[in-house]
CHARMM-style PDB file with segment names, atoms N, HN, CA, C and O in Angstrom:
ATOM      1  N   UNK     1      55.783 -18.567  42.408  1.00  0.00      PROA
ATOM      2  CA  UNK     1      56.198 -17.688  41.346  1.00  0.00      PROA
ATOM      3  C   UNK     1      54.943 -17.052  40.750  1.00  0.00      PROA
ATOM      4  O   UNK     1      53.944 -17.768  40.676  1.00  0.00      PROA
ATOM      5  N   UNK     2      54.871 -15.709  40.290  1.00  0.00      PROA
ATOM      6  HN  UNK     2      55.682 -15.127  40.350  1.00  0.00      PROA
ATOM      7  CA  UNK     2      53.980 -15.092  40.086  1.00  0.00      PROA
ATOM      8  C   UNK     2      53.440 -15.853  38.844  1.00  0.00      PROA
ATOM      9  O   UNK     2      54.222 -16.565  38.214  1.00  0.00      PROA
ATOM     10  N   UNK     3      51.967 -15.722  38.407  1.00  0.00      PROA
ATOM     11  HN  UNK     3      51.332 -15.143  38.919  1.00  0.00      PROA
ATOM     12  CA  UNK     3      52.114 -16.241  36.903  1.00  0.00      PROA
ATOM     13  C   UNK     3      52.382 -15.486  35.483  1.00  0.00      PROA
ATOM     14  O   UNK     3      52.338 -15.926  34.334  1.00  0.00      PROA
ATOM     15  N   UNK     4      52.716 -14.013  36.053  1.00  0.00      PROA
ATOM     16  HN  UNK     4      52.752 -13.655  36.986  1.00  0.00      PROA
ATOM     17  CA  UNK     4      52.672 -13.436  34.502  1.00  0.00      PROA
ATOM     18  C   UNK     4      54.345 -13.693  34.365  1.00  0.00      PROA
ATOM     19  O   UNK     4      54.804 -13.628  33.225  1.00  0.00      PROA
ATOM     20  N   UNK     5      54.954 -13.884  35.103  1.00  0.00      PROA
ATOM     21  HN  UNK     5      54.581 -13.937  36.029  1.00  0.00      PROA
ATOM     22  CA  UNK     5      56.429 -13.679  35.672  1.00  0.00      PROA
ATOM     23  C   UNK     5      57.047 -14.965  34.574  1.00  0.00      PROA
ATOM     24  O   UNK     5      58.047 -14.905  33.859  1.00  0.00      PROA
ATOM     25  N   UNK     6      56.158 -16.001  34.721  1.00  0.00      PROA
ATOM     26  HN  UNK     6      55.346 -16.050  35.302  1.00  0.00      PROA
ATOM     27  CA  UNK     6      55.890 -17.638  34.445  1.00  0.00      PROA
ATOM     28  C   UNK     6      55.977 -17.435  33.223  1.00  0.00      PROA
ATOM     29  O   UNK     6      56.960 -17.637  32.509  1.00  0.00      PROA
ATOM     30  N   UNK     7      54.593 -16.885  32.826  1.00  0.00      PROA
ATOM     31  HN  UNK     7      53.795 -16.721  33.406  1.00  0.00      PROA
ATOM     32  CA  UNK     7      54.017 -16.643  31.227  1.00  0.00      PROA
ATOM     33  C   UNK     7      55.445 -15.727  30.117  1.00  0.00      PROA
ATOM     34  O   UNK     7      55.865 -15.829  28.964  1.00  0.00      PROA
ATOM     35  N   UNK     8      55.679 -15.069  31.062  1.00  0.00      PROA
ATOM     36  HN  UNK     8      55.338 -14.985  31.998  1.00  0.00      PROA
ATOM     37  CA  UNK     8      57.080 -13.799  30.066  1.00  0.00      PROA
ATOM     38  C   UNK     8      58.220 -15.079  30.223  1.00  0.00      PROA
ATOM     39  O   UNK     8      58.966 -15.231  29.255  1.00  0.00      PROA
ATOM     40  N   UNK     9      58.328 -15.662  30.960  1.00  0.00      PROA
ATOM     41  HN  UNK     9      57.723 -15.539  31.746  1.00  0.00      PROA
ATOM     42  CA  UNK     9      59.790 -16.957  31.113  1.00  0.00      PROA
ATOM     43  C   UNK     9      59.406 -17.859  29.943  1.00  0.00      PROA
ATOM     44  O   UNK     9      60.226 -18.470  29.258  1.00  0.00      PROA
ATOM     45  N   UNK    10      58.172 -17.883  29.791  1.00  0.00      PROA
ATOM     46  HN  UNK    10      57.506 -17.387  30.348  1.00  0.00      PROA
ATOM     47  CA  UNK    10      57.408 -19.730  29.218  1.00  0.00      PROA
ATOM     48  C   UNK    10      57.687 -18.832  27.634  1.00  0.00      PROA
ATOM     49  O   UNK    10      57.967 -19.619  26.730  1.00  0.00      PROA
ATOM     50  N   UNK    11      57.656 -17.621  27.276  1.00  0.00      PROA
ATOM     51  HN  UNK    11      57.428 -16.982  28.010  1.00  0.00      PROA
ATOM     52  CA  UNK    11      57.424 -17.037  25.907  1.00  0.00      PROA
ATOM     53  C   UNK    11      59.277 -16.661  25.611  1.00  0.00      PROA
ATOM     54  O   UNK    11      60.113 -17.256  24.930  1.00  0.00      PROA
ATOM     55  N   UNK    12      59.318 -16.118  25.988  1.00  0.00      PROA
ATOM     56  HN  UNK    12      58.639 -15.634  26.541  1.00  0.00      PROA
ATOM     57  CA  UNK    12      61.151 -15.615  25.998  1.00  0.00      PROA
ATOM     58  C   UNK    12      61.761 -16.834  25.970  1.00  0.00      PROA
ATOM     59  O   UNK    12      62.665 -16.977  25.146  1.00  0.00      PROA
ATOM     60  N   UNK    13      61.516 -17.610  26.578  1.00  0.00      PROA
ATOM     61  HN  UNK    13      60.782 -17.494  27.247  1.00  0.00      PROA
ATOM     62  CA  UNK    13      62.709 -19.356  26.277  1.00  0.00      PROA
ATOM     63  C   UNK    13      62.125 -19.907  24.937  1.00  0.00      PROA
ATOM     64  O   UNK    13      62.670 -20.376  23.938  1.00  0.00      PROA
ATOM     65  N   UNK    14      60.627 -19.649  25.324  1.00  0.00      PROA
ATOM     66  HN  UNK    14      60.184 -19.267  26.135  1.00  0.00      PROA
ATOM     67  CA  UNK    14      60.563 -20.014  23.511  1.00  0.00      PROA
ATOM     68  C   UNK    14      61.022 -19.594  21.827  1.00  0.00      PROA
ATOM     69  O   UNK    14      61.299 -20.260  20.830  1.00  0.00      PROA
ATOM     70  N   UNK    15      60.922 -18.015  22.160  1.00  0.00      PROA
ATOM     71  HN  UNK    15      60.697 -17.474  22.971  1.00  0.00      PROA
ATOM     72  CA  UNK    15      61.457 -17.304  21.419  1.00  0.00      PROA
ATOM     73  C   UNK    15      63.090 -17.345  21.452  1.00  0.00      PROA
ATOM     74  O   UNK    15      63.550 -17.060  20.347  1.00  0.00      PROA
ATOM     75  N   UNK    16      64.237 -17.671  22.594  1.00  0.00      PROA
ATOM     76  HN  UNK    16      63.862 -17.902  23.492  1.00  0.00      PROA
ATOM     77  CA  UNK    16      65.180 -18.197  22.600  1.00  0.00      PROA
ATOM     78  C   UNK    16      65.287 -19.595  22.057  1.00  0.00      PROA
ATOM     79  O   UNK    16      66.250 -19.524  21.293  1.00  0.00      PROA
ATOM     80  N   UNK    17      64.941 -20.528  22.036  1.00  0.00      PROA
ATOM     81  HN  UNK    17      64.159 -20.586  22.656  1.00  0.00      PROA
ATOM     82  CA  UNK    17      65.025 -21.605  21.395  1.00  0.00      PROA
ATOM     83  C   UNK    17      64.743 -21.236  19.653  1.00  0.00      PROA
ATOM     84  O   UNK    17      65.551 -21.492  18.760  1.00  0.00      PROA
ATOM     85  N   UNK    18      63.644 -20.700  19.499  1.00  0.00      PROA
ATOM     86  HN  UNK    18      62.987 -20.492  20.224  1.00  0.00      PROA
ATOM     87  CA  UNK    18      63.557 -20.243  17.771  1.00  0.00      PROA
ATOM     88  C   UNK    18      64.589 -19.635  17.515  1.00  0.00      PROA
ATOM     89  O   UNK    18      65.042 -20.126  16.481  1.00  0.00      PROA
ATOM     90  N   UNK    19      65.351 -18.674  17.949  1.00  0.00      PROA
ATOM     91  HN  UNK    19      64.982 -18.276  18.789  1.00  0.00      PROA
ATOM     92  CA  UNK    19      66.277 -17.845  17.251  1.00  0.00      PROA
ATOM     93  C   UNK    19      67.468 -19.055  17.470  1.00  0.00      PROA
ATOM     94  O   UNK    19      68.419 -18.994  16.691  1.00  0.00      PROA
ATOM     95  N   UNK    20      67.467 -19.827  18.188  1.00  0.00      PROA
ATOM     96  HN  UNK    20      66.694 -19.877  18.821  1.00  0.00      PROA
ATOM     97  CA  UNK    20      68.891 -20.834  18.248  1.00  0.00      PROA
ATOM     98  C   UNK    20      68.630 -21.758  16.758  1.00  0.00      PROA
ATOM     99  O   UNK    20      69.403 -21.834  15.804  1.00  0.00      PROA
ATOM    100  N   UNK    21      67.514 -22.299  16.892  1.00  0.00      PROA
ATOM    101  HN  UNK    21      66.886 -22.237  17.668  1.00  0.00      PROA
ATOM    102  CA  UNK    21      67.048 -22.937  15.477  1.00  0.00      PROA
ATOM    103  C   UNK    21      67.398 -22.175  14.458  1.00  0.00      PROA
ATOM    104  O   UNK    21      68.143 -22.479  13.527  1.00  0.00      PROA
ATOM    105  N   UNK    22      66.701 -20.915  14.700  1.00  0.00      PROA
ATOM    106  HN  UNK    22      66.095 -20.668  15.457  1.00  0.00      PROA
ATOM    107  CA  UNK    22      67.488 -19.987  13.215  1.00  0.00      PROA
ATOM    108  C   UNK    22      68.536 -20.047  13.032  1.00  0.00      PROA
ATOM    109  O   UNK    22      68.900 -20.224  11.870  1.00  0.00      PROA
ATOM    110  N   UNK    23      69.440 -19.938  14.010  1.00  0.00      PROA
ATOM    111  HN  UNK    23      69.144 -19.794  14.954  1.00  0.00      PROA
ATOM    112  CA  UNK    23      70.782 -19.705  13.815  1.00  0.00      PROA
ATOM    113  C   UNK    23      71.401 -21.090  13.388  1.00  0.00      PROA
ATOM    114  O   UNK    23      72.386 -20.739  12.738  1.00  0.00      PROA
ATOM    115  N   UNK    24      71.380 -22.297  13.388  1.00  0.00      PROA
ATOM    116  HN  UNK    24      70.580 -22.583  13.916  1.00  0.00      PROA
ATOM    117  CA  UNK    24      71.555 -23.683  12.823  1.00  0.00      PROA
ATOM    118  C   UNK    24      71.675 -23.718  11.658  1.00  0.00      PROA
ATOM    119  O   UNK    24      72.621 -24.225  11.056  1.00  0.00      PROA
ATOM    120  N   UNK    25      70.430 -23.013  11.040  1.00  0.00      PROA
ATOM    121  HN  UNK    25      69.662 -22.600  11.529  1.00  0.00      PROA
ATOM    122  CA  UNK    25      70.267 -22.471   9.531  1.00  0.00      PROA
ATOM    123  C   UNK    25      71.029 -21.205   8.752  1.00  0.00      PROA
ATOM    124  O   UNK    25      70.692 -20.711   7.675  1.00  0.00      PROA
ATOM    125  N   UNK    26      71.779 -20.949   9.319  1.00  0.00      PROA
ATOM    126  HN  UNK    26      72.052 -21.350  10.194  1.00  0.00      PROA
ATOM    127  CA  UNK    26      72.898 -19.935   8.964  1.00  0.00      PROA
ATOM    128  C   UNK    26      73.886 -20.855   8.188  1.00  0.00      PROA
ATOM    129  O   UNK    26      74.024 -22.075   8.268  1.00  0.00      PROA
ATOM    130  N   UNK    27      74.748 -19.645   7.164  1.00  0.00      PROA
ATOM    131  HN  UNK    27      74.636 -18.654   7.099  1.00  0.00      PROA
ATOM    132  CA  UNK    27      75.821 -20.464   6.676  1.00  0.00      PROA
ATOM    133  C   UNK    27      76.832 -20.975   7.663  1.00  0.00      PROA
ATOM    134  O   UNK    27      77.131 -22.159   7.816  1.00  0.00      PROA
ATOM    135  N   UNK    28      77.313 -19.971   8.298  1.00  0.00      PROA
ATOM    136  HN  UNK    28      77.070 -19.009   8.173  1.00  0.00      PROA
ATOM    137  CA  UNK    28      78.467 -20.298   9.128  1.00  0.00      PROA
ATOM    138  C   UNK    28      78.262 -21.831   9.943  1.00  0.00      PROA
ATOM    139  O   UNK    28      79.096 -22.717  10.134  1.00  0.00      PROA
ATOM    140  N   UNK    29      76.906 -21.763  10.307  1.00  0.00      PROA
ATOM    141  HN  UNK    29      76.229 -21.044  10.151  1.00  0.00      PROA
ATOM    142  CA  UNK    29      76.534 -22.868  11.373  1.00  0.00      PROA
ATOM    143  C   UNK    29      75.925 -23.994  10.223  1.00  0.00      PROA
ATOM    144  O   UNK    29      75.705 -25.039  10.835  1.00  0.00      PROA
ATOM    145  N   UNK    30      75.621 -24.123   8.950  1.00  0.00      PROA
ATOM    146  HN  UNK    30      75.800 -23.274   8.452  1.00  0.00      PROA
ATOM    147  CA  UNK    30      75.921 -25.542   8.182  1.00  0.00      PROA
ATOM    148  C   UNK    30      76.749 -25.736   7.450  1.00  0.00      PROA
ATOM    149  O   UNK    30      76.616 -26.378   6.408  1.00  0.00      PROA
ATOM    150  N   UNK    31      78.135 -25.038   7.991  1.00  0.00      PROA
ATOM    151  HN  UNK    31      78.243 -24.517   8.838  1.00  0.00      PROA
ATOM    152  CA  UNK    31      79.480 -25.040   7.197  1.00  0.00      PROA
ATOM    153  C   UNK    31      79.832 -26.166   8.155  1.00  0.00      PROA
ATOM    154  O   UNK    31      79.807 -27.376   7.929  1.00  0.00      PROA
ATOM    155  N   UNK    32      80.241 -25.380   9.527  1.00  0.00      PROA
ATOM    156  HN  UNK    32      80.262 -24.398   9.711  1.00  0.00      PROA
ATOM    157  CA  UNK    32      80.491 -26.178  10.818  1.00  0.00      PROA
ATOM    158  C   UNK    32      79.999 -27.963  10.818  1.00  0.00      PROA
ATOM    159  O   UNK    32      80.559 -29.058  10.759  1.00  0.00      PROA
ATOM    160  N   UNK    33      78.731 -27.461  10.915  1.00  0.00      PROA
ATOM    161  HN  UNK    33      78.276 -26.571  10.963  1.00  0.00      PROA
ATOM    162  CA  UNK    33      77.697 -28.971  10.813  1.00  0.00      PROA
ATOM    163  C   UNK    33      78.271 -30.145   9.773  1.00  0.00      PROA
ATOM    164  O   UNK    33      78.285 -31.354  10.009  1.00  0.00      PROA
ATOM    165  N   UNK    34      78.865 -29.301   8.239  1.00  0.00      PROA
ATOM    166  HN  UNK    34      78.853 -28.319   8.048  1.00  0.00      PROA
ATOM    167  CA  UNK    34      78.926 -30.449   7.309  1.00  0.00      PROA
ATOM    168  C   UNK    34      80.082 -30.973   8.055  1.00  0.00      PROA
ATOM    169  O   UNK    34      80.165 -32.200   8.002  1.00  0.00      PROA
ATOM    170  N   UNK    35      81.307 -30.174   8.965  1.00  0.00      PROA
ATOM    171  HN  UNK    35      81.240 -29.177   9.008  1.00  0.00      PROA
ATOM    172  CA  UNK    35      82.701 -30.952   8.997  1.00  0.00      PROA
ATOM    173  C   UNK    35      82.669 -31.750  10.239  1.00  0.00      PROA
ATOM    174  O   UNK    35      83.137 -32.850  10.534  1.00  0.00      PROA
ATOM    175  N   UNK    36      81.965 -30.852  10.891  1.00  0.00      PROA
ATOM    176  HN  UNK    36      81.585 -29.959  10.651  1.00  0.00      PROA
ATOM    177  CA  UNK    36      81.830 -31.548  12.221  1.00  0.00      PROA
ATOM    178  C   UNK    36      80.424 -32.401  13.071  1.00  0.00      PROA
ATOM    179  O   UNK    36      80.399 -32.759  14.248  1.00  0.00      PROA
ATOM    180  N   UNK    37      79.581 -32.524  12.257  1.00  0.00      PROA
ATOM    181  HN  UNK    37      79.602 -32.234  11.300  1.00  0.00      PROA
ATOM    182  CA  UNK    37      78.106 -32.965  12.540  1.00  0.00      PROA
ATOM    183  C   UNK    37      77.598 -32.341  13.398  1.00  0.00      PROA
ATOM    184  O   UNK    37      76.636 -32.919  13.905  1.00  0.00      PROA
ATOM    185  N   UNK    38      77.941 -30.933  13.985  1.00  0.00      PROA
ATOM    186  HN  UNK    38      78.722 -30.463  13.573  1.00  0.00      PROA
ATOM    187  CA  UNK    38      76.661 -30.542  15.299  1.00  0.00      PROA
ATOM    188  C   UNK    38      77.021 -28.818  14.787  1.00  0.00      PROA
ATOM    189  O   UNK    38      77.831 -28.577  13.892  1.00  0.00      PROA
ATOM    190  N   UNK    39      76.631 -28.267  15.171  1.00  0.00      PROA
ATOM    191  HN  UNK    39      75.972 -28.463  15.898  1.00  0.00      PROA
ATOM    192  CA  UNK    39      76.149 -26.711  14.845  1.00  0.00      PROA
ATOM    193  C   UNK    39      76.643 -26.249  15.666  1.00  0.00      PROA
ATOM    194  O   UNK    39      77.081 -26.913  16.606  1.00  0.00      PROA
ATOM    195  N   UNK    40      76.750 -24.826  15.583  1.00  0.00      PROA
ATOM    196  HN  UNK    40      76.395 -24.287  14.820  1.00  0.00      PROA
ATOM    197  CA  UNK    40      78.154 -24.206  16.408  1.00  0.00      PROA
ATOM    198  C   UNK    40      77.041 -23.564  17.712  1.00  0.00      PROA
ATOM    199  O   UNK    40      75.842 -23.297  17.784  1.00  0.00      PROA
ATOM    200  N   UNK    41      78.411 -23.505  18.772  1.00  0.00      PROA
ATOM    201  HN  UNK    41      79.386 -23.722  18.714  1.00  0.00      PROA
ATOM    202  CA  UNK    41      78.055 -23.208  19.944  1.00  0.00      PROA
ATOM    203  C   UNK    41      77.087 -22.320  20.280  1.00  0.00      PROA
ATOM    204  O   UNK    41      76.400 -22.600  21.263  1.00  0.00      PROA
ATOM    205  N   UNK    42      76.825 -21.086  19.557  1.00  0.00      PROA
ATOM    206  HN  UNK    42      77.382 -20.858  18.758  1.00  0.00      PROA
ATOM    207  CA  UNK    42      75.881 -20.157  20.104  1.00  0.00      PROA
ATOM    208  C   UNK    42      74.401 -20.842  19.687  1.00  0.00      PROA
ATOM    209  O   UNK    42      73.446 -20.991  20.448  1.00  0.00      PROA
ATOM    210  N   UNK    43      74.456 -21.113  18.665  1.00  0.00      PROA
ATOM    211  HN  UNK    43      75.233 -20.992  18.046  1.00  0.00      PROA
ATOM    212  CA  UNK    43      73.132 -21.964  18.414  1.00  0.00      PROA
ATOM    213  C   UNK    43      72.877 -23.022  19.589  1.00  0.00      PROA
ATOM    214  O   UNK    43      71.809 -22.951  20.198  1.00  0.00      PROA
ATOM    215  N   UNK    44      73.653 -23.829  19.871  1.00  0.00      PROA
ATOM    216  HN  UNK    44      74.521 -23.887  19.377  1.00  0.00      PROA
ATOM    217  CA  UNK    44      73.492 -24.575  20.945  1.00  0.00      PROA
ATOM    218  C   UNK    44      72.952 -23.894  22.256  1.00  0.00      PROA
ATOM    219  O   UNK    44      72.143 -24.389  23.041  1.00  0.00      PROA
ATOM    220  N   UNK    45      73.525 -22.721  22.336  1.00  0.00      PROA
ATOM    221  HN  UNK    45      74.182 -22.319  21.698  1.00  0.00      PROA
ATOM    222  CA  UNK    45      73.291 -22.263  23.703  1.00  0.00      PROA
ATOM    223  C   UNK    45      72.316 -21.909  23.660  1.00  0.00      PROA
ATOM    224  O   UNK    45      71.570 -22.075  24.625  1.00  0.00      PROA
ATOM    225  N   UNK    46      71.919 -21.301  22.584  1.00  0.00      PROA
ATOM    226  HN  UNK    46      72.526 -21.166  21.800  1.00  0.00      PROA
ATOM    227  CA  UNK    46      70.111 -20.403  22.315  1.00  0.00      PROA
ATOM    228  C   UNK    46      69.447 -22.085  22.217  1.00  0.00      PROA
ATOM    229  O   UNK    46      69.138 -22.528  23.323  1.00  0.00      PROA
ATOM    230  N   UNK    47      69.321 -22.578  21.601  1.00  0.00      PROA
ATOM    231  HN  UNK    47      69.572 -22.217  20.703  1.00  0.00      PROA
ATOM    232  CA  UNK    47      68.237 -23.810  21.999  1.00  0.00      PROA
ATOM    233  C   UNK    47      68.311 -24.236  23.621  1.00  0.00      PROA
ATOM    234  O   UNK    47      67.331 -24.209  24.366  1.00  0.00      PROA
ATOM    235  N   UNK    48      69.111 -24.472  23.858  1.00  0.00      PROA
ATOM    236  HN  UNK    48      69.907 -24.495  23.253  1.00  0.00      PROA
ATOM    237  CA  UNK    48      69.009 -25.495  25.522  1.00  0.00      PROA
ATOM    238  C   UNK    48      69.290 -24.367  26.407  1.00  0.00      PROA
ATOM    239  O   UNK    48      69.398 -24.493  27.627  1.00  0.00      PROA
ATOM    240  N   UNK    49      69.413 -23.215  25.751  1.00  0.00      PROA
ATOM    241  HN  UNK    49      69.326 -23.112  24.760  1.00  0.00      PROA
ATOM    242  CA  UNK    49      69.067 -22.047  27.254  1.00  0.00      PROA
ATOM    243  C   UNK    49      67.719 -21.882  27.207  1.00  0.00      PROA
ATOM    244  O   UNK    49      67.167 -22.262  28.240  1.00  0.00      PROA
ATOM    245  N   UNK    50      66.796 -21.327  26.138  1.00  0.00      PROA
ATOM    246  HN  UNK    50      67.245 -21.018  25.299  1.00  0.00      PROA
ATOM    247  CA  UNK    50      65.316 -21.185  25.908  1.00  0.00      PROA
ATOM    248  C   UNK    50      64.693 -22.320  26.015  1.00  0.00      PROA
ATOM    249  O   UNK    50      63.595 -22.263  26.569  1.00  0.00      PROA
ATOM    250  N   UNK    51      65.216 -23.770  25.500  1.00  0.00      PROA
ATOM    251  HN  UNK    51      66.108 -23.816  25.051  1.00  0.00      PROA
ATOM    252  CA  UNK    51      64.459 -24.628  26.399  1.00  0.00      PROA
ATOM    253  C   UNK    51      64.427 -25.009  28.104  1.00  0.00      PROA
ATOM    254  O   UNK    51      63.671 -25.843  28.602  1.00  0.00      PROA
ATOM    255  N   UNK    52      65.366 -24.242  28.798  1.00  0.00      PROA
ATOM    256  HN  UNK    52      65.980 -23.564  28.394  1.00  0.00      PROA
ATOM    257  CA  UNK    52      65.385 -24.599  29.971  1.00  0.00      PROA
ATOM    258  C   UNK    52      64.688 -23.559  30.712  1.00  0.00      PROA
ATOM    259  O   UNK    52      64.240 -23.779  31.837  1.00  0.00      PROA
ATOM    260  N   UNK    53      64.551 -22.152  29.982  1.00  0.00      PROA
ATOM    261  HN  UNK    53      64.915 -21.973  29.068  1.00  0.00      PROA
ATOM    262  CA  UNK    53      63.570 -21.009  30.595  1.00  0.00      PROA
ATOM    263  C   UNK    53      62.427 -21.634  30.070  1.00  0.00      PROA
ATOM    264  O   UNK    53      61.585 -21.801  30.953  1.00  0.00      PROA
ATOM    265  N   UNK    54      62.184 -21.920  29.296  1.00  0.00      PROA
ATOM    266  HN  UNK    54      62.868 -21.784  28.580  1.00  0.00      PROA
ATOM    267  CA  UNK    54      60.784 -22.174  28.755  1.00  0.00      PROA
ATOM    268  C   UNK    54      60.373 -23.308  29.493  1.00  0.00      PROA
ATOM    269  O   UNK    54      59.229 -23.148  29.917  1.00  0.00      PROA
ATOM    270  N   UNK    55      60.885 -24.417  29.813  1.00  0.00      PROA
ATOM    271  HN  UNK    55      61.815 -24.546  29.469  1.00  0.00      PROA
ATOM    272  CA  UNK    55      60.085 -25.464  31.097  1.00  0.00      PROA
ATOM    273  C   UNK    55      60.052 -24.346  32.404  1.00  0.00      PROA
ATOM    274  O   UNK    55      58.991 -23.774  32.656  1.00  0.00      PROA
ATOM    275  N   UNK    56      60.994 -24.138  33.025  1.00  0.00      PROA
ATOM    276  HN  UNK    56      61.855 -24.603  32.820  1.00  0.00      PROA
ATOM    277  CA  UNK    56      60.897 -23.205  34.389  1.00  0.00      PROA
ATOM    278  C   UNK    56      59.190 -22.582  34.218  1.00  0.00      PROA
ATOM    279  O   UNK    56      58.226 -22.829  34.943  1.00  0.00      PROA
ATOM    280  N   UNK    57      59.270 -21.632  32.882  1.00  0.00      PROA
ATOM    281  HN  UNK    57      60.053 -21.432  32.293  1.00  0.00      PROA
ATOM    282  CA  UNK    57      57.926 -20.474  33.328  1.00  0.00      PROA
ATOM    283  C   UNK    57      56.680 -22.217  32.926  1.00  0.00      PROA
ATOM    284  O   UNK    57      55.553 -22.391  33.391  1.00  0.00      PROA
ATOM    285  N   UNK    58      57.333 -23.032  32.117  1.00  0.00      PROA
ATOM    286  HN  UNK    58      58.248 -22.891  31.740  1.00  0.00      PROA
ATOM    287  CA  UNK    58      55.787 -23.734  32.207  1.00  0.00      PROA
ATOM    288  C   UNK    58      55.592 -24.760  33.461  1.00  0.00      PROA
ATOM    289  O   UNK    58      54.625 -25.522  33.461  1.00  0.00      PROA
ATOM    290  N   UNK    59      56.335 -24.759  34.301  1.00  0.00      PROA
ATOM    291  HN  UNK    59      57.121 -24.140  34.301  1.00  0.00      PROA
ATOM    292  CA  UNK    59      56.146 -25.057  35.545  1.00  0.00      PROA
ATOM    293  C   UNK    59      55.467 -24.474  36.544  1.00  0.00      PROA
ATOM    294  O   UNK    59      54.651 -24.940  37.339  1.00  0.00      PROA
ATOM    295  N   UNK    60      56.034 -23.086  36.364  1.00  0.00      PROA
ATOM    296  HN  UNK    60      56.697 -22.707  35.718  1.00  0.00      PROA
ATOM    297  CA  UNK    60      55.191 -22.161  37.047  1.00  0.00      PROA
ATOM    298  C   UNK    60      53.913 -21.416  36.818  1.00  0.00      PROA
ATOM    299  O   UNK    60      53.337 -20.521  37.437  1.00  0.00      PROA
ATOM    300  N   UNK    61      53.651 -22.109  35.675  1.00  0.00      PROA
ATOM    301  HN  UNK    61      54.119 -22.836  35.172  1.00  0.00      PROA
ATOM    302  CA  UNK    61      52.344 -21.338  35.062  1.00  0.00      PROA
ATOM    303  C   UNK    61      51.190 -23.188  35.733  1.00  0.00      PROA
ATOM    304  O   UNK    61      50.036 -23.353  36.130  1.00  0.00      PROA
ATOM    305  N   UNK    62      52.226 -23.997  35.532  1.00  0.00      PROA
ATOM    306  HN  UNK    62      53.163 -23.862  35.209  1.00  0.00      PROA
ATOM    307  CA  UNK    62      51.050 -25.227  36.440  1.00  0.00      PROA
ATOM    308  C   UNK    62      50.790 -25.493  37.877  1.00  0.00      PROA
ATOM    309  O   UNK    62      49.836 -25.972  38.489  1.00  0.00      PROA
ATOM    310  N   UNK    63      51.933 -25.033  38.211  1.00  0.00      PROA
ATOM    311  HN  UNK    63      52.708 -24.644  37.714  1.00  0.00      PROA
ATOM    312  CA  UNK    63      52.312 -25.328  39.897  1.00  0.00      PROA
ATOM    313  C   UNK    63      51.131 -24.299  40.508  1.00  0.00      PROA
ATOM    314  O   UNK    63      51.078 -23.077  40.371  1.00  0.00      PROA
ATOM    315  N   UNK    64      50.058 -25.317  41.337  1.00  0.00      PROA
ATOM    316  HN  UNK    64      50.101 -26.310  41.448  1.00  0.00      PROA
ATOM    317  CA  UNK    64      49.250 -24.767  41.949  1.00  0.00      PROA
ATOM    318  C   UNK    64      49.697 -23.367  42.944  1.00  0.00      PROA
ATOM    319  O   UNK    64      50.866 -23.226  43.304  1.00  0.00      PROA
ATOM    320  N   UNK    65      48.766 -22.513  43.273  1.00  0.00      PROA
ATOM    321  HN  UNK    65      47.816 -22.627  42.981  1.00  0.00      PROA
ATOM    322  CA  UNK    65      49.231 -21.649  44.211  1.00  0.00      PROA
ATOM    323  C   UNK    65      49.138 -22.024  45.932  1.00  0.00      PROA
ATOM    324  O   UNK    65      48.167 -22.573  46.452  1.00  0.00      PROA
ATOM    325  N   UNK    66      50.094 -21.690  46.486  1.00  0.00      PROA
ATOM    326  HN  UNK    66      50.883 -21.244  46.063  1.00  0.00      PROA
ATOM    327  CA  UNK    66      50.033 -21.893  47.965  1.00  0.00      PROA
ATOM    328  C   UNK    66      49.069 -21.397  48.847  1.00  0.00      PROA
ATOM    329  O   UNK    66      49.121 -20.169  48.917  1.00  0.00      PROA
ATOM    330  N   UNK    67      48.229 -21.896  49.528  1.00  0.00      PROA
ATOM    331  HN  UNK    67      48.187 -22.894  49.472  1.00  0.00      PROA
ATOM    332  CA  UNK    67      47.709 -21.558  50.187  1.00  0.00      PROA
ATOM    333  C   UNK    67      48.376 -21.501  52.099  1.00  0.00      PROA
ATOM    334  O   UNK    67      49.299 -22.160  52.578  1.00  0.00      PROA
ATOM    335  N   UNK    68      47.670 -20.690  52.641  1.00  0.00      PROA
ATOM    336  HN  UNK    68      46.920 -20.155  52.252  1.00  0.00      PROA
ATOM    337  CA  UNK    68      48.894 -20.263  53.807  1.00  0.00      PROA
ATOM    338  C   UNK    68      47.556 -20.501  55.100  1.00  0.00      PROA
ATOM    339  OT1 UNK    68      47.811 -20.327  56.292  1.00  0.00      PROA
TER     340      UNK     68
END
């Protein structure tokens, strides 16, 4: 995998995970939280989607390059 390719994956999942955090902190999503203890779905999805791009590009920003 290229590494700038890596670096834009490793920054964008991060910045997806922050905006899921933000969104936790919304009313709607600590209305949810007080009745039901977990935060509503889109927040969920923005954290554990941006954390799962964000390992991918930091994998690929470690994973040595191939030599041929």
């Amino acid at each position: 995998m290229n590494k700038i390719v890596s670096a834009v994956l490793l920054v964008g999942g991060l910045a997806l995970a922050g905006f899921g955090y933000r969104a936790t902190e919304s009313v709607a999503s600590e209305t949810k939280e007080a009745f039901s203890g977990m935060p509503t779905q889109t927040a969920m999805i923005f954290m554990i989607g941006g954390a799962v791009v964000a390992l991918i590009g930091l994998v690929g920003l470690l994973r040595r390059p191939r030599t041929v």
